[in-house]
PABAPA-631489 format. One line per 8 residues: number of its first residue (from 1); their letters; for each residue x, y, z of C-alpha. Coordinates in steps of 0.2 Angstrom, whole numbers, padded with zeros to 4 digits. Layout:
N
NUM) a) X Y Z | ...
END
This chain:
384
1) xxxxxxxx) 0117 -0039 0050 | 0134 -0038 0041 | 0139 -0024 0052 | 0138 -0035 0067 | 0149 -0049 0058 | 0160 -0036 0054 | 0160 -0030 0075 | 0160 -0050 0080
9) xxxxxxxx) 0176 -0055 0070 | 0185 -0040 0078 | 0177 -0046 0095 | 0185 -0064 0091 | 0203 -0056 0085 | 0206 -0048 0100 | 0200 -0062 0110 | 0218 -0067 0120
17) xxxxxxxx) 0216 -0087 0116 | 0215 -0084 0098 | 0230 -0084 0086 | 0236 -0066 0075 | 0233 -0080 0057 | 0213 -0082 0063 | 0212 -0065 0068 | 0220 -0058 0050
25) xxxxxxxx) 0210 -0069 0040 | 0194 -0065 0049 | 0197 -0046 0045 | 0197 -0053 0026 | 0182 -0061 0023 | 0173 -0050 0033 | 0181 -0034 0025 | 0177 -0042 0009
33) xxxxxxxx) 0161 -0047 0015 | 0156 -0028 0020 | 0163 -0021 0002 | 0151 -0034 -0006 | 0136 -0029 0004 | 0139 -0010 0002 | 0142 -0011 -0016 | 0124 -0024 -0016
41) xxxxxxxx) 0116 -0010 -0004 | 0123 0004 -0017 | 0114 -0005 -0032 | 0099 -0010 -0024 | 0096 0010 -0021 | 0097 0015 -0039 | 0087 0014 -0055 | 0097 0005 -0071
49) xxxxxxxx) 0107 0017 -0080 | 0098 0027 -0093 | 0082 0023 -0086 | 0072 0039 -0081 | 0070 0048 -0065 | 0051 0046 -0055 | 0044 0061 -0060 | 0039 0075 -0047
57) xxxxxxxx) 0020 0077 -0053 | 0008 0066 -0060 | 0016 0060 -0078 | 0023 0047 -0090 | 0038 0039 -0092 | 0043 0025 -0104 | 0054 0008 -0099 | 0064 -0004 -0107
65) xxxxxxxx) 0055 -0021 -0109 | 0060 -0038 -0109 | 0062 -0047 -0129 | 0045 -0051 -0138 | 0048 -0067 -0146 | 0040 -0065 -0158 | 0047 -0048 -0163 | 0066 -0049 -0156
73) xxxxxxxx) 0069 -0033 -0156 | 0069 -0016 -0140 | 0054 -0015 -0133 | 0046 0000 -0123 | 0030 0001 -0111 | 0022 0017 -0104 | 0019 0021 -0084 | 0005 0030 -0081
81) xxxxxxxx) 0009 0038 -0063 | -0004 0047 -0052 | 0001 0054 -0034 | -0010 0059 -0019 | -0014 0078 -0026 | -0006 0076 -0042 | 0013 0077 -0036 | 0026 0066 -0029
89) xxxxxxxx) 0028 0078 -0014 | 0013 0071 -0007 | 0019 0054 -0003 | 0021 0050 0015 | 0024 0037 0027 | 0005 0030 0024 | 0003 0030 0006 | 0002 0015 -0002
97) xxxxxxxx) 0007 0010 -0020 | -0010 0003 -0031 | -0009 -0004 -0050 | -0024 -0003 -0060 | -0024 -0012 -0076 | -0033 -0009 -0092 | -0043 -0020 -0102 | -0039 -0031 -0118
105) xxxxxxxx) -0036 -0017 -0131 | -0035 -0005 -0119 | -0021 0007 -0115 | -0019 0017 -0096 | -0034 0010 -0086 | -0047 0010 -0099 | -0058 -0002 -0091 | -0053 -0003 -0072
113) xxxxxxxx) -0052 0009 -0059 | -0050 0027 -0062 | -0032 0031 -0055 | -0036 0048 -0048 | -0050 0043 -0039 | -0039 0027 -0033 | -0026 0042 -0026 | -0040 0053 -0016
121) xxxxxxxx) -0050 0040 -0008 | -0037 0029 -0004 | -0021 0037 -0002 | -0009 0028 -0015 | 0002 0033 -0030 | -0009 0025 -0045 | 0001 0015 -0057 | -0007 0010 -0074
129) xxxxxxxx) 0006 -0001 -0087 | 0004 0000 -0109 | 0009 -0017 -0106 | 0012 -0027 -0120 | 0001 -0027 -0137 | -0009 -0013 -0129 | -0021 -0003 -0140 | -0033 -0006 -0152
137) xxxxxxxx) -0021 -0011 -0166 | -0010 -0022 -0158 | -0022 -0031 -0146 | -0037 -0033 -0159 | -0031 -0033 -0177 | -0012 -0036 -0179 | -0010 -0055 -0184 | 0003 -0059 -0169
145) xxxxxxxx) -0005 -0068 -0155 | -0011 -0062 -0143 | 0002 -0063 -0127 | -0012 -0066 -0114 | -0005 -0062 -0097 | 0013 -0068 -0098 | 0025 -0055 -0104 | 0010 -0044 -0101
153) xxxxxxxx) 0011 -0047 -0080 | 0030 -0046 -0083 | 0027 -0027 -0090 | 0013 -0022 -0076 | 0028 -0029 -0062 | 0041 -0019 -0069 | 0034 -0003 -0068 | 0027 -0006 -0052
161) xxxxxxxx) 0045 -0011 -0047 | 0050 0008 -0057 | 0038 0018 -0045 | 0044 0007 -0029 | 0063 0010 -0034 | 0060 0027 -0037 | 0052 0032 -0021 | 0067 0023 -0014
169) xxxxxxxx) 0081 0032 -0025 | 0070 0049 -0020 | 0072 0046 -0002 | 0052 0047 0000 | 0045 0036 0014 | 0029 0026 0010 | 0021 0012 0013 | 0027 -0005 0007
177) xxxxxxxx) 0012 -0016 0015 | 0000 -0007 0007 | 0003 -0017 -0011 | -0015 -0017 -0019 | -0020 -0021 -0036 | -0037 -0021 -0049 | -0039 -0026 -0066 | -0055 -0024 -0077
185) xxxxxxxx) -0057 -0040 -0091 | -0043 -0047 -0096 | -0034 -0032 -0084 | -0040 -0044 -0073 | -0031 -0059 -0076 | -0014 -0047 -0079 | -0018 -0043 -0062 | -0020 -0062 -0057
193) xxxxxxxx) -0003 -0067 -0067 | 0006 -0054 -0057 | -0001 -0063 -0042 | 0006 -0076 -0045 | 0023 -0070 -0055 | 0026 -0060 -0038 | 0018 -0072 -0024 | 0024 -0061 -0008
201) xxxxxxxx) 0021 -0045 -0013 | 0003 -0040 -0016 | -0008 -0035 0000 | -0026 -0037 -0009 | -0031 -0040 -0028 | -0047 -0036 -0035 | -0051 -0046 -0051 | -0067 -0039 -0059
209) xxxxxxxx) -0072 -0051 -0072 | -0056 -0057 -0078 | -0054 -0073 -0089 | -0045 -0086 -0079 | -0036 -0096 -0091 | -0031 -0099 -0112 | -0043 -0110 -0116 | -0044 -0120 -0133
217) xxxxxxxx) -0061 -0108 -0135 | -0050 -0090 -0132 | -0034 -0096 -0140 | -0040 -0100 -0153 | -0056 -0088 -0158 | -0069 -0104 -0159 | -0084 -0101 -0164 | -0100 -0101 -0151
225) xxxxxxxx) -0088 -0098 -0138 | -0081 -0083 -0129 | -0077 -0065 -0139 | -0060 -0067 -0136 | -0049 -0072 -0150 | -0029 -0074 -0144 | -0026 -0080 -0163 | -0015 -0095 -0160
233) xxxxxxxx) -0015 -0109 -0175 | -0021 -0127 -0171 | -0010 -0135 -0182 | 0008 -0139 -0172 | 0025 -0133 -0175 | 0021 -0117 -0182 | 0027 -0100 -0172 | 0010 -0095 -0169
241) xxxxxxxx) 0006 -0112 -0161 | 0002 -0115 -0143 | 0012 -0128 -0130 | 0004 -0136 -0118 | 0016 -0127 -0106 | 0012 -0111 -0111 | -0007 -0114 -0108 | -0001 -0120 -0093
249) xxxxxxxx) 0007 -0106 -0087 | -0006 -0092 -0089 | -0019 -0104 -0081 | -0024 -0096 -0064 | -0029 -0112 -0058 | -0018 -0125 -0061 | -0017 -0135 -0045 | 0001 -0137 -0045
257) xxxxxxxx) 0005 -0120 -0046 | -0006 -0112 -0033 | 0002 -0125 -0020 | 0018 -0118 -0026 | 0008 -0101 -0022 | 0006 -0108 -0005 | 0020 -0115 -0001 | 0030 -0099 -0004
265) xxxxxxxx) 0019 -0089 0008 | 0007 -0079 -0005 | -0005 -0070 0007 | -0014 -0058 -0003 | -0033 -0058 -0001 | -0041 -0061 -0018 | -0059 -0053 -0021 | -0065 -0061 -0036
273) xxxxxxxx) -0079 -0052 -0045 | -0088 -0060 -0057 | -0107 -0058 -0067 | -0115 -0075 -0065 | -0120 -0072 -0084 | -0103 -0068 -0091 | -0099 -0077 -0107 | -0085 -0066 -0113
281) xxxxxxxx) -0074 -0072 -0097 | -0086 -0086 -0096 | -0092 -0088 -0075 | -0090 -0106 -0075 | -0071 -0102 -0075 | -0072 -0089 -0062 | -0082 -0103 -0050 | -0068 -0114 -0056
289) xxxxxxxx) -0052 -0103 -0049 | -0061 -0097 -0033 | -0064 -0117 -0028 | -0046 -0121 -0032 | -0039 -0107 -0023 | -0051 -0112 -0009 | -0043 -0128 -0012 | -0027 -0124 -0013
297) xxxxxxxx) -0030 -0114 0003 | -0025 -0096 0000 | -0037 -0081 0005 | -0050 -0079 -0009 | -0067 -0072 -0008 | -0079 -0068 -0023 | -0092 -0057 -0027 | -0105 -0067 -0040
305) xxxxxxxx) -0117 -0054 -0047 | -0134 -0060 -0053 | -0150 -0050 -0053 | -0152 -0049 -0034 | -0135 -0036 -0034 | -0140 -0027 -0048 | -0145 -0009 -0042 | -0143 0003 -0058
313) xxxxxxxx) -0129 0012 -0053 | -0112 0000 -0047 | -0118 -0017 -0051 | -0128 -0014 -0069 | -0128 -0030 -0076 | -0125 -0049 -0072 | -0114 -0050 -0090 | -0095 -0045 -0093
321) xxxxxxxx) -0101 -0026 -0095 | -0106 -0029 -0074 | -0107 -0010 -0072 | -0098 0005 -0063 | -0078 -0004 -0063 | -0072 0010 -0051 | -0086 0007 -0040 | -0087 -0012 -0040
329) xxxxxxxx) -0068 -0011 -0033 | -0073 0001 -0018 | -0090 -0010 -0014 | -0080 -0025 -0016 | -0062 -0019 -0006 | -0064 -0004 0003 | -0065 -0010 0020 | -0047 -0018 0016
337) xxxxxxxx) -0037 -0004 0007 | -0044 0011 0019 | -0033 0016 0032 | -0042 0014 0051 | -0059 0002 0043 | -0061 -0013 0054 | -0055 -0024 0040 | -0040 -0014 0034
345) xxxxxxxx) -0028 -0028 0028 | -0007 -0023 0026 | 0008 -0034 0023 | 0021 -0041 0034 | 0031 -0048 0024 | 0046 -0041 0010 | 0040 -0042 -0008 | 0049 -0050 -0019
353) xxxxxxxx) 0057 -0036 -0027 | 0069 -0037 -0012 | 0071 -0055 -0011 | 0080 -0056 -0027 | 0076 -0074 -0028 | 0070 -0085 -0041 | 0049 -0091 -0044 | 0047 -0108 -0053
361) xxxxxxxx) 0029 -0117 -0059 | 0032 -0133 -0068 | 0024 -0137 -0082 | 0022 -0152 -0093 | 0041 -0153 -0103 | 0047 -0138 -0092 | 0046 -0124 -0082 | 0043 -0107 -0080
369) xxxxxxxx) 0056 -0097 -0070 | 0052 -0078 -0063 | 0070 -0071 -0059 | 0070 -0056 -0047 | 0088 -0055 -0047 | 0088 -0037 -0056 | 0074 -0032 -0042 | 0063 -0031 -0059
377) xxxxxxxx) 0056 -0048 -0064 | 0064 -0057 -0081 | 0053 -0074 -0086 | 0059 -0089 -0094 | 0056 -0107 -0100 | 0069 -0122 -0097 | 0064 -0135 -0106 | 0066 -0152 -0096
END
């Protein structure tokens, strides 16, 4: 596009009827126009400096992060990478990109889908994040608060940005409408939270018994209630107190923002898999989200599990244990992600890595904004 600018200016300069002043400014701006689009074009085609090369065989790398709050201090996640036979040189024009996100105090894919088997059956480089407060110590007994899905989705999105970026720097074709996702527990509402984060950019998203929102009962470890424990404080004004925004913002189904979600053009088909008995990530939540998504008119489908589906081997329960997590996502997806099913499901549209444009859900005194500016997203609240 900017090189046929570039070719129409010239075309108007030598027109006979225009003067030599038009003609020499309009070799300006588009001159400078060009400069700026190559040097854009130049960046867009790198990793940030000091960041690590994509690695040419299955393997780890670590990233920068974006600031913790509550400890202000450089941050690092883990990438779990798995390619299609173990090394990058297997890529091709077909393969997809897939994250699969592990469970609350989990680290890799504990709890989800098994990456390798994600790569051999379905043809995509496996990425797993150590997003934010993963592990066993930070997610269960440190006395910070638990994220719960914000900076967490943030993480998951930037090193699925890294793999994408990297194929890219690496010259290796692959296929950007094949964007898929799954998330086992609260993997699941990560997976959800980068749905949302990154509205254009997922194909298909297998949630597989994911809590759906911070409710006073998780946040704040009530008794009766649901396992979870986010350790917030009631009492206001303390730094491990909760606003109503940020409630706001991890809840998957807030009305306003799964319009928002609409109106921006979020496609992705949603399979929502949930055991009708689960009181972990209570069921009534997951009934909630799939009718307000119904609602809000964007493509969801569940997968409620009571005793009728249980057959011993995928489906094993009708709890939040439900059963075989890398088998419910190929019963529950497969005839979307496989290449040449009836059902096979790609993207048309550019994720919004390359927009480069902003995301905003309003909240009560604020609201959220996702900038994609760096390609990478970087969150933040603006206060009203």
């Amino acid at each position: 596009m900017q090189i046929r600018r570039v070719s129409d200016c010239r075309a108007v300069h030598r027109h006979p009827e225009e003067t030599s002043a038009v003609g020499h400014w309009c070799r300006v701006v588009c001159f400078s126009v060009f400069i700026c689009c190559t040097r854009w074009c130049s960046a867009a085609d790198e990793l940030p400096r000091n960041w690590p090369k994509l690695p040419i065989s299955n393997g780890v790398v670590e990233l920068p992060a974006q600031e913790w709050p509550f400890h202000p201090a450089p941050r690092h996640i883990k990438v779990y990478i798995y390619y299609p036979f173990g090394r990058l040189e297997h890529v091709t024009a077909k393969t997809g990109l897939m994250l699969t996100v592990h469970n609350w105090g989990g680290t890799e894919a504990i709890g989800s889908a098994e990456p390798k088997v994600l790569t051999e059956r379905l043809d995509v480089v496996s990425i797993a994040v150590d997003y934010l407060q993963s592990g066993k110590d930070e997610a269960l007994e440190s006395p910070d608060p638990y994220d719960f899905g914000y900076l967490q989705a943030l993480d998951v999105l930037r090193g699925l940005w890294y793999v994408q970026q990297g194929l890219k720097v690496n010259k290796t074709n692959f296929d950007a409408s094949r964007i898929y996702a799954t998330g086992g527990s609260a993997g699941g509402h990560v997976v959800m939270m980068c749905n949302k984060f990154a509205p254009r950019t997922f194909t298909c998203l297998i949630d597989i018994c994911g809590p759906t929102k911070l409710s006073e009962d998780i946040a704040y470890g009530l008794a009766g209630g649901s396992s979870f424990n986010a350790r917030y404080e009631i009492k206001e004004g303390l730094p491990t107190s909760l606003t109503i925004d940020e409630r706001e913002i991890r809840c998957l189904s807030d009305p306003r923002h799964l319009a928002e979600m609409k109106r921006l053009g979020n496609t992705t088909k949603v399979i929502v898999v949930h055991g009708i008995d689960d009181k972990t990530a209570p069921f009534a939540d997951a009934k909630e989200l799939v009718e307000s998504m119904q609602h809000a008119k964007l493509d969801v489908e569940s997968v409620f599990v009571g005793k009728g589906q249980l057959d011993g081997k995928v489906f094993t329960a009708t709890g939040h244990t439900i059963g075989h997590r890398t088998e419910i996502m190929f019963r529950a997806a497969d005839k979307y992600l496989k290449i040449g099913s009836k059902n096979y499901l790609s993207r048309t549209t550019s994720t919004d890595f390359f927009r480069r444009e902003e995301i905003k859900y309003e909240t009560t005194n604020g609201a959220y904004v996702i900038s994609y500016e760096n390609g990478y997203p970087i969150g933040k609240f603006v206060p009203k």
